[in-house]
PyMOL Python script that loads the backbone (N, CA, C, O; Angstrom):
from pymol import cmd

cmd.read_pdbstr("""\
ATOM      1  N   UNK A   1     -11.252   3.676   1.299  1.00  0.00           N
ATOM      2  CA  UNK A   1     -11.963   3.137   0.171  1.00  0.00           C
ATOM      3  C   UNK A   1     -10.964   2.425  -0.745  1.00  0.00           C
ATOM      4  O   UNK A   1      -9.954   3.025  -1.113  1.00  0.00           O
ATOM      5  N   UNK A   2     -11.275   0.835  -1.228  1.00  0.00           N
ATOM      6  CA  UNK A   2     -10.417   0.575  -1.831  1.00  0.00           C
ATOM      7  C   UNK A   2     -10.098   1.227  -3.590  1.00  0.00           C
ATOM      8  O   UNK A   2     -10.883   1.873  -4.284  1.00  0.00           O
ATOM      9  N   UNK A   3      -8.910   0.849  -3.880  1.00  0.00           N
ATOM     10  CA  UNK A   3      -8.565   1.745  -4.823  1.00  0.00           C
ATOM     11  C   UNK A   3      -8.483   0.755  -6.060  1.00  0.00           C
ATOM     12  O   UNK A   3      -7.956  -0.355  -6.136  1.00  0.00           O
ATOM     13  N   UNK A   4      -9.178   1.515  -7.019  1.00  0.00           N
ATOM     14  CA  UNK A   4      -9.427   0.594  -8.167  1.00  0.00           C
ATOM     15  C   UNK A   4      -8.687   0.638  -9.143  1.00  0.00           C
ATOM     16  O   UNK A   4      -9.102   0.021 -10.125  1.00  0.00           O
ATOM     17  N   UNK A   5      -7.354   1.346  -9.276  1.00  0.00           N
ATOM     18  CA  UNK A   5      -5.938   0.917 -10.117  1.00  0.00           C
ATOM     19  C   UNK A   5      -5.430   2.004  -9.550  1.00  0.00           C
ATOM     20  O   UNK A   5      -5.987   3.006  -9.100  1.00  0.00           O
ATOM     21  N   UNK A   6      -3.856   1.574  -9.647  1.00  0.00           N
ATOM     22  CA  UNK A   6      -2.382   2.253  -9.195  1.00  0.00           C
ATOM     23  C   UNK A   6      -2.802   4.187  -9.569  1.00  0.00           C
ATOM     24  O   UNK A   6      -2.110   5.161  -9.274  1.00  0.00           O
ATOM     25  N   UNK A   7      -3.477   4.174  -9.929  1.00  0.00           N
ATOM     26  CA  UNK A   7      -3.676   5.874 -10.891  1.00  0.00           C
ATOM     27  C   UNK A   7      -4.455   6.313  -9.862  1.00  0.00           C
ATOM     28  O   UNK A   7      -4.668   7.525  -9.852  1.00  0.00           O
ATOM     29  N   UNK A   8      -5.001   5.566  -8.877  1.00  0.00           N
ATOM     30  CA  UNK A   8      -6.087   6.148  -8.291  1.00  0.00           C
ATOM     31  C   UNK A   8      -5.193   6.251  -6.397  1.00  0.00           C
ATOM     32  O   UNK A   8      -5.723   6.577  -5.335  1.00  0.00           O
ATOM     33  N   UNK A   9      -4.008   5.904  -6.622  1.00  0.00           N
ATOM     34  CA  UNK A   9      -3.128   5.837  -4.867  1.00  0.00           C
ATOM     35  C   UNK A   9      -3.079   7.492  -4.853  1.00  0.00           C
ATOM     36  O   UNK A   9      -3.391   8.378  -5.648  1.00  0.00           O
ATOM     37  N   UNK A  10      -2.594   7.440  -3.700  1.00  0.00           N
ATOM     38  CA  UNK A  10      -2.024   9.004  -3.367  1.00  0.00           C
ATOM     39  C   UNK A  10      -1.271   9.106  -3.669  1.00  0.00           C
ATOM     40  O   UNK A  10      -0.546   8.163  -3.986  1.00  0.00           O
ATOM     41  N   UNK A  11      -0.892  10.576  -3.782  1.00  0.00           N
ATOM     42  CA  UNK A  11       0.723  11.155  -4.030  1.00  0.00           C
ATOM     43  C   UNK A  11       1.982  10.482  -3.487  1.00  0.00           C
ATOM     44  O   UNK A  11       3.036  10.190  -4.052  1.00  0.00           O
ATOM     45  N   UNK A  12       1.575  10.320  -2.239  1.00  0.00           N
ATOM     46  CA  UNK A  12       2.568   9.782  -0.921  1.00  0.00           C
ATOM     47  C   UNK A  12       3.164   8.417  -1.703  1.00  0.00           C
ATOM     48  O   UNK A  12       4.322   8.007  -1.616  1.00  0.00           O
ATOM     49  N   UNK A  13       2.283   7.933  -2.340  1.00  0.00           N
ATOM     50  CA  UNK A  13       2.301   6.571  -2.641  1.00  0.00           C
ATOM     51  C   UNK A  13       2.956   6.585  -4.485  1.00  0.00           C
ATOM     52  O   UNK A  13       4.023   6.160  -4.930  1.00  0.00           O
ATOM     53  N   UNK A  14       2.197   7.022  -4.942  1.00  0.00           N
ATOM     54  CA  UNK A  14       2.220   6.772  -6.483  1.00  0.00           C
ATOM     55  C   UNK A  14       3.747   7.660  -7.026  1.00  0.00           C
ATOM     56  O   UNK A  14       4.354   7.553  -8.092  1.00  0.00           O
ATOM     57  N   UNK A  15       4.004   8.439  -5.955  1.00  0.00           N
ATOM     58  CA  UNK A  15       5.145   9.643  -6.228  1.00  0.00           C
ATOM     59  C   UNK A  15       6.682   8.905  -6.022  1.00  0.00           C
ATOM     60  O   UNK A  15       7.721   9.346  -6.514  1.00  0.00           O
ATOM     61  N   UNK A  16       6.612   8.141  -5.494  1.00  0.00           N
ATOM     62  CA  UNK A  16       7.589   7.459  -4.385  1.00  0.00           C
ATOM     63  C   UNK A  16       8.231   6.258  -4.193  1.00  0.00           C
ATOM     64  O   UNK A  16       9.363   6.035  -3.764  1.00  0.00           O
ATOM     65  N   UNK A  17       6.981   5.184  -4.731  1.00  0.00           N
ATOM     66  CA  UNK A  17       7.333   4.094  -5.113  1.00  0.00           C
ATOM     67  C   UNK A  17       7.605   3.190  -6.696  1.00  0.00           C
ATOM     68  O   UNK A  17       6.789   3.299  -7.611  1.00  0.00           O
ATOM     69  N   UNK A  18       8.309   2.701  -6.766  1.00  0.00           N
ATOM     70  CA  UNK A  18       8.276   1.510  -8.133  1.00  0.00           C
ATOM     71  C   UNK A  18       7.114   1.536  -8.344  1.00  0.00           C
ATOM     72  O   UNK A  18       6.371   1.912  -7.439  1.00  0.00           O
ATOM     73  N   UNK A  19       6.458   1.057  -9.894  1.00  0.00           N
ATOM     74  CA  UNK A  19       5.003   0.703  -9.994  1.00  0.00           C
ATOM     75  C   UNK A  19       4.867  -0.770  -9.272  1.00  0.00           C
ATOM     76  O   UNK A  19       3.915  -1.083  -8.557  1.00  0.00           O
ATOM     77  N   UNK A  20       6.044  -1.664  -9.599  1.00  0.00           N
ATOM     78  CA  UNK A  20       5.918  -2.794  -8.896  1.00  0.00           C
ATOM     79  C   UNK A  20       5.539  -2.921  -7.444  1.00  0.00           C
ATOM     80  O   UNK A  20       4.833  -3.853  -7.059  1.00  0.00           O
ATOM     81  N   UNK A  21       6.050  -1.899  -6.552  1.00  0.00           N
ATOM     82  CA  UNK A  21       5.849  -1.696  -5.034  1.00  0.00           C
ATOM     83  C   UNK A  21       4.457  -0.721  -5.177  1.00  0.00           C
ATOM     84  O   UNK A  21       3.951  -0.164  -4.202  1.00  0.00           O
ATOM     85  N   UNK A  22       4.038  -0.636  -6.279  1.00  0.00           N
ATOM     86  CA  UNK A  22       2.786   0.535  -6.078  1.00  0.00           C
ATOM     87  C   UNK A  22       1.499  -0.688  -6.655  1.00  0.00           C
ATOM     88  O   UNK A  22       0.337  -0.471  -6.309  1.00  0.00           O
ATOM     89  N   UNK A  23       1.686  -1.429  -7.174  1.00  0.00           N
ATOM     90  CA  UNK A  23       0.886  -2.839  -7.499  1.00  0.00           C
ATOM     91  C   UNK A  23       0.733  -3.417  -5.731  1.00  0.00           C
ATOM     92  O   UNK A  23      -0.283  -3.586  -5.056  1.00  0.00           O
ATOM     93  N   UNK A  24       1.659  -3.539  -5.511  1.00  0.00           N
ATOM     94  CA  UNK A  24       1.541  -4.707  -4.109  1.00  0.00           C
ATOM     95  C   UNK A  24       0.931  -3.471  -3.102  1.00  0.00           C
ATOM     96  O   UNK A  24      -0.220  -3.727  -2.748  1.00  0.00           O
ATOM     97  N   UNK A  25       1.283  -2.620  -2.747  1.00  0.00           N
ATOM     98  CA  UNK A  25       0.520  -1.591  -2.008  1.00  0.00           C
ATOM     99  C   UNK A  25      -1.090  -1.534  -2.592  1.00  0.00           C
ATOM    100  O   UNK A  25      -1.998  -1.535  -1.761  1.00  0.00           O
ATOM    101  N   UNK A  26      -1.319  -1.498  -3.650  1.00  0.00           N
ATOM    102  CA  UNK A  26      -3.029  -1.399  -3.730  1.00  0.00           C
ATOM    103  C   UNK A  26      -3.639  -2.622  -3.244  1.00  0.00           C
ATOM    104  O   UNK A  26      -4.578  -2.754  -2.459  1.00  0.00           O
ATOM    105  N   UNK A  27      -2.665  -3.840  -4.088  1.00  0.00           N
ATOM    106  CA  UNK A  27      -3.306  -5.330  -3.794  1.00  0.00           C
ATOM    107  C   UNK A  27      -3.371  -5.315  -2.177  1.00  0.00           C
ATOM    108  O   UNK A  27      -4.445  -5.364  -1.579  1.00  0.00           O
ATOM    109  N   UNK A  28      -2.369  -5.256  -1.659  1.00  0.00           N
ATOM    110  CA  UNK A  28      -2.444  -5.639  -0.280  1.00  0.00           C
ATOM    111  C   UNK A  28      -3.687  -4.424   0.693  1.00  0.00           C
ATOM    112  O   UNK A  28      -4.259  -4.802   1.716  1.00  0.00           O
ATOM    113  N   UNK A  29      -3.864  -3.147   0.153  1.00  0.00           N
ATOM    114  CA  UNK A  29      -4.579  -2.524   0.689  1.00  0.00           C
ATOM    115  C   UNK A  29      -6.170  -2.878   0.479  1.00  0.00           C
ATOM    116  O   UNK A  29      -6.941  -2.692   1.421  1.00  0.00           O
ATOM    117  N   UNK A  30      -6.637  -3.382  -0.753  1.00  0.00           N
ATOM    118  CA  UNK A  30      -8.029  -3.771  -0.992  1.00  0.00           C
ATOM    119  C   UNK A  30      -8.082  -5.113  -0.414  1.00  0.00           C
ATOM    120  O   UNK A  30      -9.195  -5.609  -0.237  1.00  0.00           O
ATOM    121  N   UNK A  31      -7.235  -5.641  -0.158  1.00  0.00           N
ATOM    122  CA  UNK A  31      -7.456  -7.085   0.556  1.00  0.00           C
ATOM    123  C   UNK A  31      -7.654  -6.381   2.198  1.00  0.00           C
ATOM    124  O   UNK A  31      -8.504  -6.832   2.966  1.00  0.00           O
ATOM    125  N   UNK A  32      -6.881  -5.408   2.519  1.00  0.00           N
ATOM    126  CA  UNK A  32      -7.106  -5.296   4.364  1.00  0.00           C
ATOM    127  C   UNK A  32      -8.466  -4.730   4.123  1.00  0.00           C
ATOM    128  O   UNK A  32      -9.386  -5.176   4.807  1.00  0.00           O
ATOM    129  N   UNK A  33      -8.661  -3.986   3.412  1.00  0.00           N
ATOM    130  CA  UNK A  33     -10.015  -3.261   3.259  1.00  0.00           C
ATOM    131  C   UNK A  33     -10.960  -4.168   3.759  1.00  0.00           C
ATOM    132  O   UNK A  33     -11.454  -4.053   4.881  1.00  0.00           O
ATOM    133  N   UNK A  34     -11.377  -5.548   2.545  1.00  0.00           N
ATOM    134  CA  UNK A  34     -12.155  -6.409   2.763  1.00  0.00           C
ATOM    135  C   UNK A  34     -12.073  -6.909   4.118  1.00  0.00           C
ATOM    136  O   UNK A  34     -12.849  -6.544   5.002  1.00  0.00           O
ATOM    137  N   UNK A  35     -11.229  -7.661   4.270  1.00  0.00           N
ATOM    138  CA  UNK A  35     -10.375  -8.034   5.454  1.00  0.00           C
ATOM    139  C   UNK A  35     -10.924  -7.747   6.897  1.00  0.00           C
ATOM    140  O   UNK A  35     -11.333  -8.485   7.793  1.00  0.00           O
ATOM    141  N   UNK A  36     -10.793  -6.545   6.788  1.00  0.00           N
ATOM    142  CA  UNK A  36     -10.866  -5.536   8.109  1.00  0.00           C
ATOM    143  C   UNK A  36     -12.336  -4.927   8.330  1.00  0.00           C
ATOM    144  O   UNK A  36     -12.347  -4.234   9.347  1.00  0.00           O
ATOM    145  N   UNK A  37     -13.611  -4.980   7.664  1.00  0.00           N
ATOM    146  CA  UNK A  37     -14.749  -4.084   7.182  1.00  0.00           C
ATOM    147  C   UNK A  37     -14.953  -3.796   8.836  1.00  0.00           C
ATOM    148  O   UNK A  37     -14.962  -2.692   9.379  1.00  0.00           O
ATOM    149  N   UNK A  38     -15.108  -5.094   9.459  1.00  0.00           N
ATOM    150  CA  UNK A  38     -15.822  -5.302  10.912  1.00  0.00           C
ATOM    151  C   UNK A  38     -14.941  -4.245  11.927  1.00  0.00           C
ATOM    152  O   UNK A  38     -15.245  -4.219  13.120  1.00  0.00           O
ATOM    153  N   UNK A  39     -13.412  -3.038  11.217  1.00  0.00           N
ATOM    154  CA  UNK A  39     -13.447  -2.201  12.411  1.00  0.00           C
ATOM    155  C   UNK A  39     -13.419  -0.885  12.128  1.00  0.00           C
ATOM    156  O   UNK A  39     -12.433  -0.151  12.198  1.00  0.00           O
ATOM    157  N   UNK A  40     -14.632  -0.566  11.773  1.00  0.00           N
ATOM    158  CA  UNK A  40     -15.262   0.815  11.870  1.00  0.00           C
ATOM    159  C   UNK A  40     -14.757   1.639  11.146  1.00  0.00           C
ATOM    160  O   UNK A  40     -14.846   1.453   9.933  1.00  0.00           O
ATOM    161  N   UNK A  41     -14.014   2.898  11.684  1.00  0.00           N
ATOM    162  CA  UNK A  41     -13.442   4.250  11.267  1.00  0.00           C
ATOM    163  C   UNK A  41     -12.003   3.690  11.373  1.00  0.00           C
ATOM    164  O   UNK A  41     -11.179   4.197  10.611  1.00  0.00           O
ATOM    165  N   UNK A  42     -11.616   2.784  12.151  1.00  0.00           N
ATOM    166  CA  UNK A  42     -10.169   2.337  11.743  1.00  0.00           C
ATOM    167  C   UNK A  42      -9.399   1.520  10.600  1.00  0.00           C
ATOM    168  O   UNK A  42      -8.213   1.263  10.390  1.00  0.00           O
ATOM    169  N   UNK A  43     -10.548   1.243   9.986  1.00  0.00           N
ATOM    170  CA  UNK A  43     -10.715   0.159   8.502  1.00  0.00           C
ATOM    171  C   UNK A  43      -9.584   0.561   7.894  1.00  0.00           C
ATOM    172  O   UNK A  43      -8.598  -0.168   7.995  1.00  0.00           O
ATOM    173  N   UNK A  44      -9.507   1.681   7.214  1.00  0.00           N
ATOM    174  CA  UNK A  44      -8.570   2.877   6.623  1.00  0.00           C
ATOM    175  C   UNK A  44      -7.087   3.268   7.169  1.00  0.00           C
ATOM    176  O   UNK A  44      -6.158   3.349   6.365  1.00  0.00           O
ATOM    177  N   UNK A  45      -6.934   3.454   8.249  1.00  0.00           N
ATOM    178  CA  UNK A  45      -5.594   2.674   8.769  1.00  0.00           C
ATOM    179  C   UNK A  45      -4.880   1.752   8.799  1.00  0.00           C
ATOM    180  O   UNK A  45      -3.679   1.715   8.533  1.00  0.00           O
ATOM    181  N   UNK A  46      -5.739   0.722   9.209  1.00  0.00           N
ATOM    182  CA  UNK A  46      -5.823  -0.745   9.070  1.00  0.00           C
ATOM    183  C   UNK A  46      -4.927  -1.300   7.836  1.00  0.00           C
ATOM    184  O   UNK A  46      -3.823  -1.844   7.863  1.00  0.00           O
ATOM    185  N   UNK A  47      -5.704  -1.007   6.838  1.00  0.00           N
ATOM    186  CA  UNK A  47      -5.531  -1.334   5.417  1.00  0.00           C
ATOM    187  C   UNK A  47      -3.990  -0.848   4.668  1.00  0.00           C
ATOM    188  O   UNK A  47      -3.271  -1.497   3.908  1.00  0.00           O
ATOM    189  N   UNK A  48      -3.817   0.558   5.219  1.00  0.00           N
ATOM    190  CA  UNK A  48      -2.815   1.193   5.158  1.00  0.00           C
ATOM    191  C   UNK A  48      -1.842   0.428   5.641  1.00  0.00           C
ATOM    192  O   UNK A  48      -1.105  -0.297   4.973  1.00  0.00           O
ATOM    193  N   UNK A  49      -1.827   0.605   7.001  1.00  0.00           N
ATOM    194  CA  UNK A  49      -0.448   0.117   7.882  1.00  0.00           C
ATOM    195  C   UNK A  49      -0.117  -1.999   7.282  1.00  0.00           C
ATOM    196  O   UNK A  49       0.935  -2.560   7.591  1.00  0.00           O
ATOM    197  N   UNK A  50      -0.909  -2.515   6.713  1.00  0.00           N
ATOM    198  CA  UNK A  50      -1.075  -3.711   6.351  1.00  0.00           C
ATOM    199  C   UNK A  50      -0.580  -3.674   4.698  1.00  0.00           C
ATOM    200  O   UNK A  50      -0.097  -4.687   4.194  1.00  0.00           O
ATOM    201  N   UNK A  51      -0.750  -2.399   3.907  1.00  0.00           N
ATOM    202  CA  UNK A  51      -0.002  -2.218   2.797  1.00  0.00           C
ATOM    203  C   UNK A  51       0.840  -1.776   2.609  1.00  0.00           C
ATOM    204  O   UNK A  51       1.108  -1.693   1.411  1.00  0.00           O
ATOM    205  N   UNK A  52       1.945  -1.128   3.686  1.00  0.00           N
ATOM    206  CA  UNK A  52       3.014  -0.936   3.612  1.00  0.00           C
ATOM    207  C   UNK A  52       4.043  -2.055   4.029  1.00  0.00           C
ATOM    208  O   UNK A  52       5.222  -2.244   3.731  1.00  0.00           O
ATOM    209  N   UNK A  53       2.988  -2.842   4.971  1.00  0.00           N
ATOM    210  CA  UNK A  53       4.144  -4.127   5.539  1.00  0.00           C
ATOM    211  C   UNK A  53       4.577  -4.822   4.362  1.00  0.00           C
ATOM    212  O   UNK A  53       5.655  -5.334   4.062  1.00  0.00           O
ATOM    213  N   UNK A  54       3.187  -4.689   3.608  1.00  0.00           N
ATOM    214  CA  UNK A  54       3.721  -5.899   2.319  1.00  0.00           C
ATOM    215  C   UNK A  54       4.704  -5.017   1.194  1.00  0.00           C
ATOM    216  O   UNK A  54       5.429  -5.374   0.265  1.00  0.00           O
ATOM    217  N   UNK A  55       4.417  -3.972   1.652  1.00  0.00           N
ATOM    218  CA  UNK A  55       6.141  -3.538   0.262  1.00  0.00           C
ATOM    219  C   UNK A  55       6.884  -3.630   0.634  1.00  0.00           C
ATOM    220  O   UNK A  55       7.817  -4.091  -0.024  1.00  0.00           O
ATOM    221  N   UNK A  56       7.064  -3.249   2.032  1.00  0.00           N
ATOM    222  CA  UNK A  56       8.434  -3.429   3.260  1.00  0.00           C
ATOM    223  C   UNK A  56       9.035  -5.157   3.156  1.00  0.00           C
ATOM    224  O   UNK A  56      10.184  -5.414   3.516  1.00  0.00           O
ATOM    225  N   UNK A  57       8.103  -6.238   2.628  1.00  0.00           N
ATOM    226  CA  UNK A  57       8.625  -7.373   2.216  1.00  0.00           C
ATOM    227  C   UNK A  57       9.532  -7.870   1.217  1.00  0.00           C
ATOM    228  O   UNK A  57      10.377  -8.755   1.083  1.00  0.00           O
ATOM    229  N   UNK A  58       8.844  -6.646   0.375  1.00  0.00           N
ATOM    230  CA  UNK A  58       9.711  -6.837  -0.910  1.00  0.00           C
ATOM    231  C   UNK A  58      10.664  -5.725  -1.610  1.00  0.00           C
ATOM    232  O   UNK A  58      11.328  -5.806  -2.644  1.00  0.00           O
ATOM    233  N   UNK A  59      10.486  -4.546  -0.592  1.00  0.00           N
ATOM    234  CA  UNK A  59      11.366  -3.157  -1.144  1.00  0.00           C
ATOM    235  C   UNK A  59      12.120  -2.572   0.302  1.00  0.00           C
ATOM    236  O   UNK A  59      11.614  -2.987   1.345  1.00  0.00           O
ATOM    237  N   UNK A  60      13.088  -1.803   0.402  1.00  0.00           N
ATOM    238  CA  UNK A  60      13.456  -1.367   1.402  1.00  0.00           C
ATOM    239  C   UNK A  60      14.138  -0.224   0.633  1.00  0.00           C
ATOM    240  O   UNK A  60      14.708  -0.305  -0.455  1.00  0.00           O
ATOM    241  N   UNK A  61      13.894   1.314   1.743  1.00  0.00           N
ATOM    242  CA  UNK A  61      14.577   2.314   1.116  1.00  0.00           C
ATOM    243  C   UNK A  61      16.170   2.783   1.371  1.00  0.00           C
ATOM    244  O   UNK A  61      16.760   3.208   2.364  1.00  0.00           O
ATOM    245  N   UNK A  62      16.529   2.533   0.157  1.00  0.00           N
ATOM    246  CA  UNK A  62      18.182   2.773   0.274  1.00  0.00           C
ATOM    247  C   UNK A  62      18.330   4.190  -0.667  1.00  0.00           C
ATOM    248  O   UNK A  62      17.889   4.330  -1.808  1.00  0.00           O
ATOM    249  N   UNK A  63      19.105   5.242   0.171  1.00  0.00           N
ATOM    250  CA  UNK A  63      19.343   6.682  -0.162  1.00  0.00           C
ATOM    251  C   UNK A  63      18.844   7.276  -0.966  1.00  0.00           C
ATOM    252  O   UNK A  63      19.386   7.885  -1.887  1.00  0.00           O
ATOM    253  N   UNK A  64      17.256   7.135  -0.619  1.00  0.00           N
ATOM    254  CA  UNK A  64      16.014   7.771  -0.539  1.00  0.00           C
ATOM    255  C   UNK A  64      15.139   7.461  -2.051  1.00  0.00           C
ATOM    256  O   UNK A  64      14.344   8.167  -2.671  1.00  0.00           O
ATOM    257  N   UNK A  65      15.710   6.005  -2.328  1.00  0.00           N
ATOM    258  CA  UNK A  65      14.684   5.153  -3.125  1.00  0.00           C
ATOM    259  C   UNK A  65      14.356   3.997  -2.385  1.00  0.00           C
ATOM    260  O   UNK A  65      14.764   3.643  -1.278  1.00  0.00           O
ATOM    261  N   UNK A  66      13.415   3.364  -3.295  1.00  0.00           N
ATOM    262  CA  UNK A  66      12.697   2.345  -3.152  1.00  0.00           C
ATOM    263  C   UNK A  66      13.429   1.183  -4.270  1.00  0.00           C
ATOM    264  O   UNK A  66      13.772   1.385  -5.434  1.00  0.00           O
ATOM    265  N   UNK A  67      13.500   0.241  -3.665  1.00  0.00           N
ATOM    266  CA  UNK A  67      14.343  -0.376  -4.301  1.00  0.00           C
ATOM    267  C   UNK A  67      14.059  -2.129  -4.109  1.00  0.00           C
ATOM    268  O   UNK A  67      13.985  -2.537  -2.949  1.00  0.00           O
ATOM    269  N   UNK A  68      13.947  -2.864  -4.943  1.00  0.00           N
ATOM    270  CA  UNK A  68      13.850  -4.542  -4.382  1.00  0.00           C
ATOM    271  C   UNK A  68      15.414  -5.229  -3.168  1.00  0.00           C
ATOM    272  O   UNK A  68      16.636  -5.190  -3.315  1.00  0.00           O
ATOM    273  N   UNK A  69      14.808  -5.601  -2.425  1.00  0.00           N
ATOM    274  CA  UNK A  69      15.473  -6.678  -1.708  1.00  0.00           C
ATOM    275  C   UNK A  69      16.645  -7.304  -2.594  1.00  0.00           C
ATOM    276  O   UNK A  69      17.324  -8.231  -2.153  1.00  0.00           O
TER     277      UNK A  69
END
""", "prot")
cmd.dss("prot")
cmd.show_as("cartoon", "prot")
cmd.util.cbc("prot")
cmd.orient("prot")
């Protein structure tokens, strides 16, 4: 289900990352959401694995932060 502000990510997510990398993780996840409706019970994966690529664009973890490029 897409998520309707940064307050509303998971732990995994909101605990872990920059707010900046926690902005692009929601954006990019409500876009696969839409995106993706047409595959079923995998929608939710989908969306996931498609919102981490996009922080992985702009953050990479160096000794066990999150950090910009």
């Amino acid at each position: 289900m897409p998520y309707a502000s940064i307050e509303d990510l998971p732990p995994s997510i909101s605990e872990h990352l920059p707010r900046h990398a926690q902005e692009i993780y929601r954006a990019a996840f409500n876009n696969a959401w839409d995106e993706y409706a047409d595959r079923g019970e995998g929608r939710e994966e989908i969306a996931h694995r498609v919102a981490w690529a996009a922080v992985k664009r702009r953050y990479h973890k160096t000794a066990g932060a999150w950090v910009p490029w």
